[in-house]
C-alpha positions as CSV (number, residue, x, y, z in Angstrom):
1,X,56.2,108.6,92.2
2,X,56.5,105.5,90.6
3,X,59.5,106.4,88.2
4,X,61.3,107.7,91.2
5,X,60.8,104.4,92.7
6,X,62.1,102.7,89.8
7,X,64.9,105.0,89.3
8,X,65.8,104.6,93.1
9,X,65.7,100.8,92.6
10,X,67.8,100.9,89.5
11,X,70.6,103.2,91.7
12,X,70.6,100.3,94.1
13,X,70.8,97.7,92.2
14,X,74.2,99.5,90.8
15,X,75.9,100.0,93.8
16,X,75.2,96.3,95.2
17,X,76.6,94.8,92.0
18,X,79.5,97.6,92.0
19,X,80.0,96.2,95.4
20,X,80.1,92.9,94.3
21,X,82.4,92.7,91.7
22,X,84.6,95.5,94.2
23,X,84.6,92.7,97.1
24,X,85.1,89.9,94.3
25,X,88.4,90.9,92.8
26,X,89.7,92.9,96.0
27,X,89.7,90.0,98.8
28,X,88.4,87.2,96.7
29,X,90.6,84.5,95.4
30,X,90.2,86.2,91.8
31,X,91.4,83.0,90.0
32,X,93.9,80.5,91.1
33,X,97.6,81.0,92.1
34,X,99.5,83.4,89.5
35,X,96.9,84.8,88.4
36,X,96.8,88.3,86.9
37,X,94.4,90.6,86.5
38,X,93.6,93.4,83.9
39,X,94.8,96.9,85.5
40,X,91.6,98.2,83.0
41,X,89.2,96.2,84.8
42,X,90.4,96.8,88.1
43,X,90.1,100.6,87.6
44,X,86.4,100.2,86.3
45,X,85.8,98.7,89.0
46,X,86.8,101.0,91.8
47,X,85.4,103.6,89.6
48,X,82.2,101.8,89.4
49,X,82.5,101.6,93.5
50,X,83.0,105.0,93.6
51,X,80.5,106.3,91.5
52,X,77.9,106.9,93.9
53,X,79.9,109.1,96.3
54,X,81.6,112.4,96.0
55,X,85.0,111.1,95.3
56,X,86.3,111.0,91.6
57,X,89.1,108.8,90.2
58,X,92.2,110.0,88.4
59,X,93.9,107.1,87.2
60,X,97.2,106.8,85.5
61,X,99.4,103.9,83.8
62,X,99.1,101.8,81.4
63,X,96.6,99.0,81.0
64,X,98.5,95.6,81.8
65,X,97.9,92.2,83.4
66,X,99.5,92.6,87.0
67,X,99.9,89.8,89.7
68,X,96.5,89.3,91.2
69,X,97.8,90.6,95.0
70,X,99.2,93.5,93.5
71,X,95.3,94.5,91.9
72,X,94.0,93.6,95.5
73,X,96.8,95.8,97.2
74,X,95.7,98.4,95.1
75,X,92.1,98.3,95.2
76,X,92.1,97.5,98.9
77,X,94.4,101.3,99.0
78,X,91.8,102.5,97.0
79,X,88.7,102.1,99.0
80,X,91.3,103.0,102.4
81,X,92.1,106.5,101.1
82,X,88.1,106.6,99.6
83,X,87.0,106.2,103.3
84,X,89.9,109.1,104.5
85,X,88.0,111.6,102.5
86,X,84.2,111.3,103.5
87,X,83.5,114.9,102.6
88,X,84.6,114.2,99.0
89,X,87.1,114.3,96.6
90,X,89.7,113.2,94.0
91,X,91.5,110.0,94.7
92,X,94.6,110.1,92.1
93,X,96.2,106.5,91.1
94,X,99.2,106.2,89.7
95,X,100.6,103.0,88.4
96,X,104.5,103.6,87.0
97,X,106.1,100.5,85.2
98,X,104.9,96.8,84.2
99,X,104.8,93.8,85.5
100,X,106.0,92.9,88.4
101,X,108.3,95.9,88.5
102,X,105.6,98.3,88.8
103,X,104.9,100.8,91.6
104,X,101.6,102.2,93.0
105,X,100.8,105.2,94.3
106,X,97.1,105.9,95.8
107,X,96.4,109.5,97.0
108,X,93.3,110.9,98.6
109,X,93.1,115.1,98.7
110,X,89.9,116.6,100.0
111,X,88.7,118.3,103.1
112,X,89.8,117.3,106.6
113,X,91.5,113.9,104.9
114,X,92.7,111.7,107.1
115,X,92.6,108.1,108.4
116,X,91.1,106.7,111.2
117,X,93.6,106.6,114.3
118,X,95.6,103.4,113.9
119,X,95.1,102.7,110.4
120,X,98.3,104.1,109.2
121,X,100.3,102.0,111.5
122,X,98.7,99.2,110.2
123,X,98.7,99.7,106.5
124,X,102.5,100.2,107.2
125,X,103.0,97.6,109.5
126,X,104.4,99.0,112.0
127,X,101.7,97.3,114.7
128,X,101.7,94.1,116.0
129,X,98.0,93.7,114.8
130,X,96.9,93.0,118.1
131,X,94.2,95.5,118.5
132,X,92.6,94.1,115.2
133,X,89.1,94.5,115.3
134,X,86.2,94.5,112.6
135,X,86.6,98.6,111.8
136,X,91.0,98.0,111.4
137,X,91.1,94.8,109.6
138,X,90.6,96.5,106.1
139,X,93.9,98.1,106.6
140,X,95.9,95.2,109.1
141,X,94.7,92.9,105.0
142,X,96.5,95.5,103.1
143,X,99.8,95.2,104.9
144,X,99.5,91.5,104.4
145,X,99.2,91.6,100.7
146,X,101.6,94.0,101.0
147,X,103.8,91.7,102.2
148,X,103.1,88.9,100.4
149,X,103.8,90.9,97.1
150,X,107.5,91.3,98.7
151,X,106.2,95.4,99.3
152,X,106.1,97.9,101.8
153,X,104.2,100.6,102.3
154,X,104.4,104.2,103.1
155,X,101.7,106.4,104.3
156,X,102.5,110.4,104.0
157,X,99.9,112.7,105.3
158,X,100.0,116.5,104.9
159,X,96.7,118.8,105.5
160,X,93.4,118.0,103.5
161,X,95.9,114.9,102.0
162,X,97.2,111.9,102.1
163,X,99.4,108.8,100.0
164,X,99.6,105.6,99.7
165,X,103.4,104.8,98.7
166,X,103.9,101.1,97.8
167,X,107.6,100.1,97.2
168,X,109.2,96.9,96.9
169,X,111.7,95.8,100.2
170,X,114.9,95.2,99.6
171,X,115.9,91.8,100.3
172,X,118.4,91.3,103.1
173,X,121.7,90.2,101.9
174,X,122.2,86.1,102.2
175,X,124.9,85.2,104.8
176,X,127.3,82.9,103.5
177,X,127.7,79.3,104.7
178,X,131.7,79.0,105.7
């Protein structure tokens, strides 16, 4: 009895510090302005987050320093399509490019995926964010980062699926001063 107690406390302790260092580099300030973080870490992280639950990571791209909003995007998408597939499994990122050029893709496949009603709408800002409440905020944050990194984003849903498509917006042409 007393090793399962142990081992029971050990598991704990895990997932409150993989919490932890999950909530630290995902809405924390995670350095001062310009910072970049490690694309390596910020996988080991989510998997570290995601350890305990029936969802495996696929994660593809190469290991880089990215803006520090882009890492937060990302794992904020991250723990979004985790929480669309509560049945389990795979969560597939995909990071194409460097730098500020690159592009992220999160996708969630497993039984009966799908997002809470509302979210997509605000992930993709296409709501005024007036219904915000402490359940929706999680994906009203992502659409501001998203924003602030000068990105949009897509959500595509098909049966038992669903993606995360982060592109950058075009920037409206200038009108010239006559």
């Amino acid at each position: 009895m007393r090793e399962f107690a142990l081992e029971l406390i050990r598991k704990s302790a895990h997932g409150a510090a993989a919490k932890l260092k999950f909530c630290r580099l995902a809405y924390g300030a995670a350095g001062s302005a310009g910072a970049e973080i490690d694309t390596g870490e910020a996988e080991a992280v989510a998997r570290d987050l995601l350890a305990t639950d029936k969802v495996s990571v696929a994660w593809s791209g190469p290991r880089q320093l990215m803006p520090k909003n882009k890492v937060k995007l990302l794992l904020n998408l991250c723990q979004l399509a985790a929480n669309a597939i509560p049945r389990g499994g795979v969560l597939n990122v995909e990071i194409v490019g460097e730098g500020d050029g690159a592009t992220l893709t999160v996708a969630a496949r497993g039984t009966h995926a799908k997002l809470q009603a509302g979210f997509a709408d605000l992930v993709a800002g296409k709501s005024d964010g007036a219904s915000v409440d402490g359940q929706s905020i999680q994906p009203y944050y992502a659409n501001l980062i998203a924003r602030e990194c000068g990105f949009s984003v897509e959500v595509v849903t098909e049966p038992d699926s669903l993606t995360f498509l982060v592109r950058a917006v075009a920037a409206a042409p200038r009108a010239s001063a006559a």
